[in-house]
MMTF fields as JSON, N, C-alpha, C and O atoms, coordinates in Angstrom:
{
  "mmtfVersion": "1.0.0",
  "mmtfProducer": "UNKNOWN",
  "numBonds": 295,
  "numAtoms": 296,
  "numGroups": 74,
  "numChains": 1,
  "numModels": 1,
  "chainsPerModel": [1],
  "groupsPerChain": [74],
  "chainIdList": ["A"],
  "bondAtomList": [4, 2, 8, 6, 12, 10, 16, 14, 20, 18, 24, 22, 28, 26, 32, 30, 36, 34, 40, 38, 44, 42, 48, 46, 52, 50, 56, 54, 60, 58, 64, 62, 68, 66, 72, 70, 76, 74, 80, 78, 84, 82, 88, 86, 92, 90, 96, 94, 100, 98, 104, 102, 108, 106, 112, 110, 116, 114, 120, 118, 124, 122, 128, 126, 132, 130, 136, 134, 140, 138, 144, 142, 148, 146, 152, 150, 156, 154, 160, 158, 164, 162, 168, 166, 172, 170, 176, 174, 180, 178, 184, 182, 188, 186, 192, 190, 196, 194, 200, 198, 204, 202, 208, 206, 212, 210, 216, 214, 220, 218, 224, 222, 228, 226, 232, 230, 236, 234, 240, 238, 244, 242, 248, 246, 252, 250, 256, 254, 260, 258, 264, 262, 268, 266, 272, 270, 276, 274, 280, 278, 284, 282, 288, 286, 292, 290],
  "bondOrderList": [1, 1, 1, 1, 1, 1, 1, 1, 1, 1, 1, 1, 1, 1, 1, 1, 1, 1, 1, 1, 1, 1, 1, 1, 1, 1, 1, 1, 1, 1, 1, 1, 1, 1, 1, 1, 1, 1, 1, 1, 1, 1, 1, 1, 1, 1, 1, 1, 1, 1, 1, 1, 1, 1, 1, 1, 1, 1, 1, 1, 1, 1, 1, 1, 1, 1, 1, 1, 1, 1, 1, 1, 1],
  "groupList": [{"groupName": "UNK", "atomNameList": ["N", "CA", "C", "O"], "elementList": ["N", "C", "C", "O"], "formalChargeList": [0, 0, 0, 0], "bondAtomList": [1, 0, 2, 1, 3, 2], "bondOrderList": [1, 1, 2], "singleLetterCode": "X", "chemCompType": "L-PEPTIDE LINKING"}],
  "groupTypeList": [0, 0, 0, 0, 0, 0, 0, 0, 0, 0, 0, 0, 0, 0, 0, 0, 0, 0, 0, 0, 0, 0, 0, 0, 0, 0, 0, 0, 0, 0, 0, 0, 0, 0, 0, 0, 0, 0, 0, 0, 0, 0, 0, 0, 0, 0, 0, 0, 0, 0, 0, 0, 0, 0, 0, 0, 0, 0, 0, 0, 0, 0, 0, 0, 0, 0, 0, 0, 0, 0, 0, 0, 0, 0],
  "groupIdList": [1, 2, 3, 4, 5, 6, 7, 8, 9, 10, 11, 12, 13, 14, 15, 16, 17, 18, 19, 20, 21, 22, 23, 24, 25, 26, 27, 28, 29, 30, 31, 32, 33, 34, 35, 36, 37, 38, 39, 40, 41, 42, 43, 44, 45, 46, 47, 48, 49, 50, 51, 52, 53, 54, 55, 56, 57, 58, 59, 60, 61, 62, 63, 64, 65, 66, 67, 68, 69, 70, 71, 72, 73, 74],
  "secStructList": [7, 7, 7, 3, 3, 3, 3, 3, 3, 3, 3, 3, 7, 6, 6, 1, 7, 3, 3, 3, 3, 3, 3, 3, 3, 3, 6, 6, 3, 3, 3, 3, 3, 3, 3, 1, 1, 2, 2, 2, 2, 2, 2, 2, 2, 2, 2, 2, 2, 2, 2, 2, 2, 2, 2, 6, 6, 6, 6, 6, 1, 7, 7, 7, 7, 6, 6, 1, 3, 3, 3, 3, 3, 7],
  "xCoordList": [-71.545, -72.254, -72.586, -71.952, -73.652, -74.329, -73.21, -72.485, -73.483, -72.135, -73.142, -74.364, -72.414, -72.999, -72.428, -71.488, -73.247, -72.851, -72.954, -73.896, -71.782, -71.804, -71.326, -70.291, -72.032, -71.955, -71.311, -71.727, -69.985, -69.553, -69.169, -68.44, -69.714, -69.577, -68.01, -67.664, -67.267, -66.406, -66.5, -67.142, -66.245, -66.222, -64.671, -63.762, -64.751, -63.278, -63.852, -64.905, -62.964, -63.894, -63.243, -62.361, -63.929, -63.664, -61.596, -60.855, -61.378, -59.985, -59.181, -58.007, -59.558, -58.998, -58.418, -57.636, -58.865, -58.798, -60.013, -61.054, -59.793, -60.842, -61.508, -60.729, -63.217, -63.388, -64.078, -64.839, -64.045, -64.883, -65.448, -64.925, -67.292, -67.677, -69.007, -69.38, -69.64, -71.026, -72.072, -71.816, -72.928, -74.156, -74.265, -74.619, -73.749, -73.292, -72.761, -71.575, -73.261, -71.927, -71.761, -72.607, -70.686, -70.42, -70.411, -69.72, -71.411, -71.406, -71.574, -72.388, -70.994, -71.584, -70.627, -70.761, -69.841, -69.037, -69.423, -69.741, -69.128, -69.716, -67.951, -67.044, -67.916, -66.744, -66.444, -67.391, -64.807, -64.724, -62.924, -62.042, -62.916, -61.75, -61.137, -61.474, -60.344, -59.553, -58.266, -57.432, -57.95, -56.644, -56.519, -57.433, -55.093, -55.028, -55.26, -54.906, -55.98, -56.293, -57.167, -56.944, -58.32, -59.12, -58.748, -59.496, -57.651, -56.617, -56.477, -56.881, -55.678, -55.293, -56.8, -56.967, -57.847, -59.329, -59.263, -58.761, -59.491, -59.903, -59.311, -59.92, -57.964, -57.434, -56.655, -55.922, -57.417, -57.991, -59.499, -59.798, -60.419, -61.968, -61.51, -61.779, -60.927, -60.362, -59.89, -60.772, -58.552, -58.834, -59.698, -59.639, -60.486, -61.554, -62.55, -63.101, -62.73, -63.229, -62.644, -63.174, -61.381, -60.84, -61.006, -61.635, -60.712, -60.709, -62.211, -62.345, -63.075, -64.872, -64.972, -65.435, -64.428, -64.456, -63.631, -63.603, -63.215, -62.288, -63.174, -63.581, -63.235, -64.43, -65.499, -66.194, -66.206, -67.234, -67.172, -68.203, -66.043, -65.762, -65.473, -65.515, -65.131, -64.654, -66.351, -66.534, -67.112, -68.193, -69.666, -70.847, -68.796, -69.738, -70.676, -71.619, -70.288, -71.376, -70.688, -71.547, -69.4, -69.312, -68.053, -67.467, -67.877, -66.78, -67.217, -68.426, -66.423, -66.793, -65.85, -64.821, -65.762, -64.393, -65.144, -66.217, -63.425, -63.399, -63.984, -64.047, -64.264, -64.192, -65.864, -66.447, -66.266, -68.048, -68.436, -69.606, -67.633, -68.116, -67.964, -66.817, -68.657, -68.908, -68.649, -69.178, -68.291, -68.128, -68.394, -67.74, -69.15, -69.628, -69.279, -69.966, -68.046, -67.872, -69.23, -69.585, -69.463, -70.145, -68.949, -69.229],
  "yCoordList": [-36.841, -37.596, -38.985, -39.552, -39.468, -40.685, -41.453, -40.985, -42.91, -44.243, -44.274, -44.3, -44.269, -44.858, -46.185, -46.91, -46.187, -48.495, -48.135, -47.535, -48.611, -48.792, -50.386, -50.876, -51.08, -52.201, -51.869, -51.118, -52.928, -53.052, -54.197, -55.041, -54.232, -55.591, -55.767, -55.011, -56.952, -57.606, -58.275, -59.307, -58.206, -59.038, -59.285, -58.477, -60.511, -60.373, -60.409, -60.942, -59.758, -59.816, -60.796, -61.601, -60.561, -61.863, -61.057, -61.611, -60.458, -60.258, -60.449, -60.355, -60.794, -61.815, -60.785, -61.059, -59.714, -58.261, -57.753, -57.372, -57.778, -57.711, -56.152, -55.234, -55.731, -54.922, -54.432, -55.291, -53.019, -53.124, -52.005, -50.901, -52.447, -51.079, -50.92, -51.84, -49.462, -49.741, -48.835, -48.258, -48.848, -47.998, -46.726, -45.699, -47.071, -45.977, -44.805, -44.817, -43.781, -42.521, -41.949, -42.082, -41.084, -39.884, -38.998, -38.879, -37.885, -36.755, -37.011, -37.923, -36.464, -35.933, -37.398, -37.607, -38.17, -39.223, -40.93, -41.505, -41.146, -42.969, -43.433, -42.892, -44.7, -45.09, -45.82, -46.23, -46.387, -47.948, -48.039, -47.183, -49.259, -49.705, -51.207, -52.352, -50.892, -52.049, -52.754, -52.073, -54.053, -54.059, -55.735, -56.446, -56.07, -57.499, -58.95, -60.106, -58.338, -59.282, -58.573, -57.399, -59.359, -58.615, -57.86, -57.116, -58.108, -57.134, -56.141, -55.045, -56.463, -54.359, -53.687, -52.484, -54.473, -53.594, -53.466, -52.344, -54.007, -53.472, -52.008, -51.023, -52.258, -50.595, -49.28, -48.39, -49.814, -49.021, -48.449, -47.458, -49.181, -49.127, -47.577, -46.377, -48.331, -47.423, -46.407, -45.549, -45.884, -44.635, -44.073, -42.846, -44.48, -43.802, -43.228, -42.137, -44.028, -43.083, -42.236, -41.316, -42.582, -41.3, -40.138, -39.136, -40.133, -38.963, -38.62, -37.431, -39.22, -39.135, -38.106, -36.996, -38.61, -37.614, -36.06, -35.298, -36.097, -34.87, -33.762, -32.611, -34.602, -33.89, -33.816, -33.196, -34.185, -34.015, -32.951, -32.422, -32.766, -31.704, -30.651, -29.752, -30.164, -29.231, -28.897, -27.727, -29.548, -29.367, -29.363, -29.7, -28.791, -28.378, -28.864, -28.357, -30.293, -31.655, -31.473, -31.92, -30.988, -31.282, -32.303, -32.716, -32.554, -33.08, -34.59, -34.805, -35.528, -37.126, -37.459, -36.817, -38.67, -39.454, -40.81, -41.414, -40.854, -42.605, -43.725, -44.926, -43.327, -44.224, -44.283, -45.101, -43.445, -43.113, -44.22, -44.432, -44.6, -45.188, -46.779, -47.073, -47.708, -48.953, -49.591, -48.784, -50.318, -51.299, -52.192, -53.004, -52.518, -54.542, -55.119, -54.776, -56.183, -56.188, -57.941, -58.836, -57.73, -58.863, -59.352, -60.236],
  "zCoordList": [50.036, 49.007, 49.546, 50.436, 48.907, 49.547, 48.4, 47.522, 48.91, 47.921, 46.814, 46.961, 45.579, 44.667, 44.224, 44.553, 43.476, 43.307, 41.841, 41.325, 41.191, 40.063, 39.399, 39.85, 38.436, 38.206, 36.509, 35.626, 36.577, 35.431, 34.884, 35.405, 33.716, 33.235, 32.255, 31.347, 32.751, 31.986, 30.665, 30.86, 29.707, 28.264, 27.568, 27.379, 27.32, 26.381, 24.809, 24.458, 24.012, 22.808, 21.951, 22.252, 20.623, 19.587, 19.257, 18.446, 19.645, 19.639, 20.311, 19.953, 21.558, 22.965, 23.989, 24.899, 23.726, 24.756, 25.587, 25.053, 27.009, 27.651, 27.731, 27.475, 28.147, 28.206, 29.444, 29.889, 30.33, 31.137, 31.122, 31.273, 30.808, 30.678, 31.831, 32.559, 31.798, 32.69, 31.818, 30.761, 32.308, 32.131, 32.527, 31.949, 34.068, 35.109, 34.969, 34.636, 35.116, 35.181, 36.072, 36.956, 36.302, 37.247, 36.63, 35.618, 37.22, 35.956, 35.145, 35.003, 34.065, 32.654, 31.881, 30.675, 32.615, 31.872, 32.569, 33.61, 31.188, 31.404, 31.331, 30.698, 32.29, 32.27, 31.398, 30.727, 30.951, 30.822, 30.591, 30.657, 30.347, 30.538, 29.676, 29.975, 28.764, 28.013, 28.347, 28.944, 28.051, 28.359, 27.82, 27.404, 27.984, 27.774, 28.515, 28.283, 29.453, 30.818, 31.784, 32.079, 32.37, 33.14, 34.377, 35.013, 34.608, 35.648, 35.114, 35.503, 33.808, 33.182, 32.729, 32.925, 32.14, 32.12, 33.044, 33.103, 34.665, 35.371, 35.956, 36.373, 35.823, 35.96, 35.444, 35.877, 33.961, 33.24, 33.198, 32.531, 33.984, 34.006, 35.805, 35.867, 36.647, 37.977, 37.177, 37.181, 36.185, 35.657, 35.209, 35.294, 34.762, 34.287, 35.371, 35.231, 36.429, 37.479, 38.256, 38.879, 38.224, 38.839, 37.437, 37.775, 36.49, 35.214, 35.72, 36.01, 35.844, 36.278, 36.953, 36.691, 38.001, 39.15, 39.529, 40.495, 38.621, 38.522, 37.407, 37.57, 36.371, 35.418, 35.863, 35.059, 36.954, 37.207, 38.626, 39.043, 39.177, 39.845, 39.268, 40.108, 38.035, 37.268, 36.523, 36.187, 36.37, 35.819, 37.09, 37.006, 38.202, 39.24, 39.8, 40.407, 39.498, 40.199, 41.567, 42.327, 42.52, 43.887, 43.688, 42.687, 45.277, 45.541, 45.213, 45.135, 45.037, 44.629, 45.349, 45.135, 46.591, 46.948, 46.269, 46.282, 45.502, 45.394, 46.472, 46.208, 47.315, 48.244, 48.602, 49.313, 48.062, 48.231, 46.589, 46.271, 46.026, 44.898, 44.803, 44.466, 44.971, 44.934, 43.817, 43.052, 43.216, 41.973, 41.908, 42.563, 41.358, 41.194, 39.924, 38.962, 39.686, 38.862, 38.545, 39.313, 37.494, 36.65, 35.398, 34.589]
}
């Protein structure tokens, strides 16, 4: 697989919990990720691509390495 670049944007909301979501998907799933600090969104936003990529291997899109997938966070 060629790298894909996926860009995700950070927000903390009016509840003071950050969020990280994208546009982007793998397969058939759009990511994202919550938490109480832009550290735990952020890996919570990383589970979600790994869950991505597993569902999207089970749903016969092909093999995905993490490592073929780019992140830009904004």
């Amino acid at each position: 697989m060629e790298s894909k670049r996926i860009i995700a944007i950070v927000e903390k909301g009016p509840d003071g919990l950050y969020s990280v979501y994208s546009n982007d998907n793998i397969g058939k799933s759009y990511l994202g990720g919550f938490g109480e600090s832009v550290s735990e969104a952020k890996e919570d936003f990383e589970a979600s691509i790994k869950e991505a990529i597993a569902e999207a291997a089970e749903d016969g899109f092909g093999t995905i390495e993490r490592s073929d997938i780019k992140v830009s966070y904004h």
